[in-house]
Each structure stands twice: as structure tokens, then as C-alpha cells.
C-alpha positions in Angstrom: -40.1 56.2 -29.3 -37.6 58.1 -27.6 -34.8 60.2 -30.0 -31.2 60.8 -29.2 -30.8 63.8 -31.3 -29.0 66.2 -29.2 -26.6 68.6 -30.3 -23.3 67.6 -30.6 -21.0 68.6 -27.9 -18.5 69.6 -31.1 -21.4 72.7 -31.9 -21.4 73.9 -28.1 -19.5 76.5 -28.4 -17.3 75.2 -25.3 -14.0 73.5 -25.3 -14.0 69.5 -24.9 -11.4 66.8 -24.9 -10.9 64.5 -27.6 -10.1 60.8 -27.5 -9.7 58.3 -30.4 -10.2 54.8 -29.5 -11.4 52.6 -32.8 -8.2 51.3 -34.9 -5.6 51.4 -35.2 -5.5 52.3 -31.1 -3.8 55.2 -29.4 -2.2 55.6 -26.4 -2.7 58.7 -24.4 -1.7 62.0 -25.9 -1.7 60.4 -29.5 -5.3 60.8 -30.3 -4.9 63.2 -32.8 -2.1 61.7 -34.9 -3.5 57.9 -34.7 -7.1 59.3 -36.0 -5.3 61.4 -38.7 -3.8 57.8 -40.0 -7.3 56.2 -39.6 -8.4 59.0 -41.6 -6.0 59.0 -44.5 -5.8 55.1 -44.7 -9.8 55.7 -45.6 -8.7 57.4 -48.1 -5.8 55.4 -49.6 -8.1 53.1 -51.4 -6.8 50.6 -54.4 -5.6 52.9 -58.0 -5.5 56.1 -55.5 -2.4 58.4 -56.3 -1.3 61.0 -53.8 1.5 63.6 -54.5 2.8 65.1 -51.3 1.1 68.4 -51.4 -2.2 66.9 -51.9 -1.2 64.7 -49.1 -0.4 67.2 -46.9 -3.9 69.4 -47.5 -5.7 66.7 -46.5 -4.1 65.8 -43.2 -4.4 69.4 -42.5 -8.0 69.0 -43.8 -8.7 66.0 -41.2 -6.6 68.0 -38.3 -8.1 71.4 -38.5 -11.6 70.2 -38.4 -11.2 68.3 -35.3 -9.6 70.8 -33.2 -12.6 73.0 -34.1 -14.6 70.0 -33.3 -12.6 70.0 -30.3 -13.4 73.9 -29.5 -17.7 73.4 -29.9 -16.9 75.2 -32.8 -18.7 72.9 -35.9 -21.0 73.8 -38.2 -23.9 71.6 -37.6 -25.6 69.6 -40.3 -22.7 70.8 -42.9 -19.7 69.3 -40.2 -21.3 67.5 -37.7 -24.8 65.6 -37.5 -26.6 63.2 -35.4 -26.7 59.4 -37.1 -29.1 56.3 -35.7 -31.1 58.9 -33.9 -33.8 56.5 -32.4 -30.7 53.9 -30.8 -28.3 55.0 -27.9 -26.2 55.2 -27.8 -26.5 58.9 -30.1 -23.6 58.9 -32.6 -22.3 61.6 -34.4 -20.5 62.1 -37.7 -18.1 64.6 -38.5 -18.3 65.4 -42.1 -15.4 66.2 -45.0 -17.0 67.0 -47.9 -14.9 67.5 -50.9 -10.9 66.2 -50.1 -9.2 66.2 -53.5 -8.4 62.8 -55.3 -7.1 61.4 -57.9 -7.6 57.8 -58.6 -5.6 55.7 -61.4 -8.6 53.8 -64.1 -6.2 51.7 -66.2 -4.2 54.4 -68.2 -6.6 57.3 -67.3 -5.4 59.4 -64.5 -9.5 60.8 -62.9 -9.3 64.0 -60.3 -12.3 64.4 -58.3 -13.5 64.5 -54.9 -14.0 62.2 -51.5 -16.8 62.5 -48.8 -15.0 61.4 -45.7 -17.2 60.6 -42.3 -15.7 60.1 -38.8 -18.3 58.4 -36.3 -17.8 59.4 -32.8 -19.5 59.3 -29.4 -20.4 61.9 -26.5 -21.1 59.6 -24.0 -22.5 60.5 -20.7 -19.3 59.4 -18.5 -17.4 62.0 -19.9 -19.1 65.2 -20.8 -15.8 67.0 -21.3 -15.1 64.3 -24.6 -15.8 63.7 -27.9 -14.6 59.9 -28.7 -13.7 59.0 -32.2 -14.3 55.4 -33.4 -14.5 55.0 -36.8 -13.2 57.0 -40.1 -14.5 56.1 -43.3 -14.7 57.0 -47.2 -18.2 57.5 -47.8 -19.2 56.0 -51.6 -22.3 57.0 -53.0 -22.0 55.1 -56.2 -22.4 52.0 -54.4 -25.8 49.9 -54.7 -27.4 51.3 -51.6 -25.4 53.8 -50.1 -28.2 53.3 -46.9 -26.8 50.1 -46.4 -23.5 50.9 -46.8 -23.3 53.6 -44.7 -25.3 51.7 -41.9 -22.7 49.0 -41.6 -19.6 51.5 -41.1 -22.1 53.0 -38.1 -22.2 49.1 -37.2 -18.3 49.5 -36.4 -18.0 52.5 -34.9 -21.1 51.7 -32.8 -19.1 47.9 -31.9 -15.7 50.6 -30.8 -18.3 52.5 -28.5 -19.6 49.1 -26.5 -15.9 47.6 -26.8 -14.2 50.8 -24.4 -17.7 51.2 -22.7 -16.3 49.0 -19.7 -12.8 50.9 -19.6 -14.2 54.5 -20.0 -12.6 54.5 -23.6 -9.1 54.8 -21.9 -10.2 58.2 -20.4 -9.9 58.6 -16.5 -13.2 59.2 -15.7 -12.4 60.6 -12.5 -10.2 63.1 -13.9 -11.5 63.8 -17.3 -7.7 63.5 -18.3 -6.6 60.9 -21.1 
């Protein structure tokens, strides 16, 4: 059975474009700030509380790491690993480990931590490009986190086929957005 395991583009060492197309979508030249949205509405779940600083940190979180995702310049494994290896097309998730929360349980203020995952794509078409798709809070006192975790690769996988036809609103030709 054939693996799609390759390094991530984002771990090359070499500058590459990126392009956000999952929801909400961006027009060209507002990739960064539309994903930074996607990423924070991920983590504005029900009974979470943000104060402006801790708000701030994390945007800064979300940015920082994907302009070095942007210069090849990831860790992998600890910020940026292959997901549904045996399946093109290969996926990638960009990791946040520990963003800063605090969530509201009744009269009890609780401070802890979030693992944050953004799915993107590498696709062939554009080699200079890294295409978000999907940002997610990734809950691991769920049931089965497996399953869980599967079916928010099910979406960003469904934003991959969905801009397949349209080059994911990047001209091909040009490698510009």
C-alpha cells in the first residue's frame, strides 16, 4: 500500500506561499488574517473567557507559526506532521500545543491549556504553497479522540476536493494568489 508521508513543504527549509481556502473564505492577500479568525473562533468555544492580552498572545501564537511555516522553517513532528498517510491526498497538520485558556464551569473560573490543529495541503499544482483548510480545537477528553480527530480531517480533506477544480484560488500559472 503506497504512503503519502513526505515531508512537509513547511520543514523545507525554503520559502513557500500560503493560501487559506476552508471557511470562512479569503480573498487574495487576506490569507493570513481570515485563517487567524478561523483559528481563534476554534478556540472561542461555549463558557470560554478571553481578556485582551491573552487574546492578543494567541493571535500572535497562530501568526508567528505560520509565517515560519511559511519560511520551511517548522519543527517537524512537534509543529508539523503528516495525518491520513495511506490516502492522497497527504495532509498535514500544523500543531499549537499549549494556548492559554480559561473557561467559565458555573461559578468556577478553570485556567488551563488548548491543543489547536490546522489541516492543510501541499498539493502538487502548486509546489510554491501550503493551503490551509481547516482549524480546529483538538479535545482529548472526548470519548474517542481517534474518531474525533478523524472527522475534522473529514472537512479539511472535503475544502481540498472543493478548490481542487479552481486551483484553490491560486493562479497556477503564476504561483501568485
Amino acid at each position: 500500500m503506497p504512503r503519502f508521508d513526505a515531508p512537509s513543504r513547511c520543514s523545507s527549509g525554503s520559502s513557500v506561499g500560503f493560501r487559506w481556502f476552508g471557511v470562512p473564505s479569503a480573498n487574495r492577500g487576506e490569507d493570513l488574517q481570515v485563517a487567524t479568525e478561523a483559528f481563534m473562533a476554534a478556540l472561542k468555544p461555549q463558557g470560554r473567557v478571553w481578556n485582551p492580552f491573552a487574546e492578543r498572545m494567541a493571535r500572535s501564537e497562530f501568526r508567528d507559526r505560520v509565517r515560519a511555516a511559511a519560511r520551511g522553517e517548522l519543527e517537524p513532528v512537534d509543529e508539523v506532521k503528516p495525518v491520513d498517510v495511506r490516502n492522497p491526498p497527504p495532509l498535514y497538520e500544523i500543531r499549537w500545543q499549549d494556548i492559554p485558556v480559561t473557561d467559565r464551569d458555573g461559578d468556577r473560573i478553570v485556567h488551563g491549556t488548548a491543543l489547536v490543529r490546522m489541516y492543510h495541503s501541499e498539493p502538487t499544482a502548486v509546489p510554491d504553497h501550503f493551503v490551509g483548510h481547516h482549524i480546529h480545537e483538538k479535545l482529548i477528553d472526548v470519548e474517542d479522540v481517534n474518531r474525533k480527530q478523524n472527522a475534522e480531517i473529514r472537512v479539511a480533506l472535503s475544502f481540498y476536493r472543493l478548490g481542487e477544480s479552481t486551483g484553490w484560488g491560486i493562479d497556477i500559472d503564476t504561483g501568485g494568489v
